[in-house]
N, C-alpha and C positions, 0 to 999 in steps of 0.2 A: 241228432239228425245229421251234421255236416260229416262223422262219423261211418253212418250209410254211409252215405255219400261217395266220402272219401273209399270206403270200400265197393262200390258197385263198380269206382269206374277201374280201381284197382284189379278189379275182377275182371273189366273188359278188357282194359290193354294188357294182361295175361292171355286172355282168348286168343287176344290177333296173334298178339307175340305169338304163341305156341302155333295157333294156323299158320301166319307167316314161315317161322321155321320148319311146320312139315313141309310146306309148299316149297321151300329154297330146296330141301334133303329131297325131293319128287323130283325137281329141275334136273342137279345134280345126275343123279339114278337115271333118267331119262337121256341126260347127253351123253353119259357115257355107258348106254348100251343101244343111239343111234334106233335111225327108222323102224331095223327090222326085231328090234326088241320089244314093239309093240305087241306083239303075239304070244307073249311069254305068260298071258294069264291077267285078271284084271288091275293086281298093283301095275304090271308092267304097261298098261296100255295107260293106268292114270300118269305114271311117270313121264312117258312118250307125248303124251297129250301135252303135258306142262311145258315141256320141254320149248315142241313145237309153237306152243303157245306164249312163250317167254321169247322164244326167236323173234315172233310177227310183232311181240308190244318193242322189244327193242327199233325194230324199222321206225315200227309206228312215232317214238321217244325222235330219233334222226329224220324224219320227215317232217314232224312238228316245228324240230328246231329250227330246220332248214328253212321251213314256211316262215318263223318268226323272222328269220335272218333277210326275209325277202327274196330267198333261192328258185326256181324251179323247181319242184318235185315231180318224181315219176315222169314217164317218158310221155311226150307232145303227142296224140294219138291227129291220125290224120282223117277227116269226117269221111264215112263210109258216104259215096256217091247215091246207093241205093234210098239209102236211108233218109239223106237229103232230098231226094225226089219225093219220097213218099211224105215227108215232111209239108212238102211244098202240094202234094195233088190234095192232103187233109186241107189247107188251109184254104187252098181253091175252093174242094166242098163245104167250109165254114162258111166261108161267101157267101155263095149261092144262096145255102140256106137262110141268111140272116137276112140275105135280099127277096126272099122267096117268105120268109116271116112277114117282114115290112109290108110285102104288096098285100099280103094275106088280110094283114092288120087293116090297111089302107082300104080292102073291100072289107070287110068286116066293118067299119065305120060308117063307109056310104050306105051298105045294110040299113044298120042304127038309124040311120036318120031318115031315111022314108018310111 
């Protein structure tokens, strides 16, 4: 049995391994035939794709660290005005309503009890 075993996982870290190293040869293939070499046919679009895609994990790898390090990431966006107001007239209408629930409740009981 330990025999399995030992051979299924042998089997698996072959799998990655092999996918791993097509995936690194796609990357490669992809940076160095750039954006407009996507068009080249479907390896060339999964290349491009990798490529682009090994770009945004790297950011992603540098913003994480940064975040660990206690950094800033990415740019301070400044709160769109609109959006705050509309923020604010939802909340006003939550009000109302919950005060407008309450009294509802409030006759619904006097109801009840005559």
């Amino acid at each position: 049995m330990t025999d399995d075993v030992m051979r299924f996982f042998a089997a698996w870290m072959l799998t990655h391994e092999t996918a791993d190293e097509g995936l690194k040869a796609a990357i490669r293939r992809g940076e160095a035939s750039g954006p407009e070499g996507m068009g080249g046919g479907p390896d060339a679009f999964v290349d491009g794709l990798a490529a682009m895609v090994t770009e945004e994990k790297e950011k992603l790898k540098a913003e994480l660290e940064a975040r660990a390090r206690g950094e800033q990431t990415g740019p301070v966006e400044e709160p769109d005005p609109v959006l705050a107001e509309v923020r604010f007239e939802v909340s006003e209408m939550r009000g109302r309503l919950e005060s407008m629930e309450a009294t509802l409740e409030a006759i619904m009981r006097r109801l009840d009890e005559k």
